[in-house]
C-alpha positions, 0 to 999 in steps of 0.5 A, a space after each residue: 399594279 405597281 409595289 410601293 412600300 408603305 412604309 417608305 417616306 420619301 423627301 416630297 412628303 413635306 405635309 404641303 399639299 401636293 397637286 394632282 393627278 393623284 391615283 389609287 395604286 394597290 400593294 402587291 398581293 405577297 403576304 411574305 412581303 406586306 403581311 395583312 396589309 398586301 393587296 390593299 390601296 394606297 394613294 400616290 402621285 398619278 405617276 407613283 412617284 410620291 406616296 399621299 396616303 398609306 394604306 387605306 381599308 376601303 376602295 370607296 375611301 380610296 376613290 374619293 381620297 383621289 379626288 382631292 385635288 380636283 375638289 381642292 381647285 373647285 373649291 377654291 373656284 367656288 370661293 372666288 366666284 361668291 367673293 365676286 358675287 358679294 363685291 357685285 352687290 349679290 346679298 349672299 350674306 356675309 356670315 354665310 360666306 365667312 363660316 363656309 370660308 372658314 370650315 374651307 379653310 379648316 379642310 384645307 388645312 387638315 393632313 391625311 
């Protein structure tokens, strides 16, 4: 496990989406250093250059946090394939296809 200072904000961490890998790295386990917060999971760059999230209280939060850029492009995917459908005569519904454009587009949005 590398040691990264949560606390530390580097130029990169511009509120953009940065793309993945991500990873889940862990703070060293030193009380001295970290106080309650030592040992826990933090999510950076897949090469611990750039840190995403500071600290987060649970693994399985850490694991799915991980993920997001990989359910950013599938999304996105997704959204491209239902606006190919529509434009192929598909009835997907077009009130169905904007609200779900629109929570995706929220989410997208938010900041961690």
């Amino acid at each position: 496990h590398k040691e990264i200072m949560a606390q530390e904000i580097t130029e990169d961490m511009t509120g953009k989406f940065t793309p993945g890998p991500w990873g889940v790295f862990h703070l060293a386990n030193d009380p001295d250093t970290y106080g309650k917060i030592a040992g826990k999971p933090i999510i950076t760059t897949g090469d611990a250059e750039i840190e995403i999230c500071a600290v987060i209280d649970r693994e399985e939060d850490a694991s799915l946090i991980v993920k997001a850029p990989e359910m950013y492009y599938l999304l996105a995917e997704a959204s491209g394939f239902m606006e190919e459908l529509l434009l192929y005569g598909f009835n997907l519904g077009r009130k169905t296809l904007e609200n779900w454009t629109e929570k995706y587009n929220k989410l997208m949005e938010r900041k961690c």
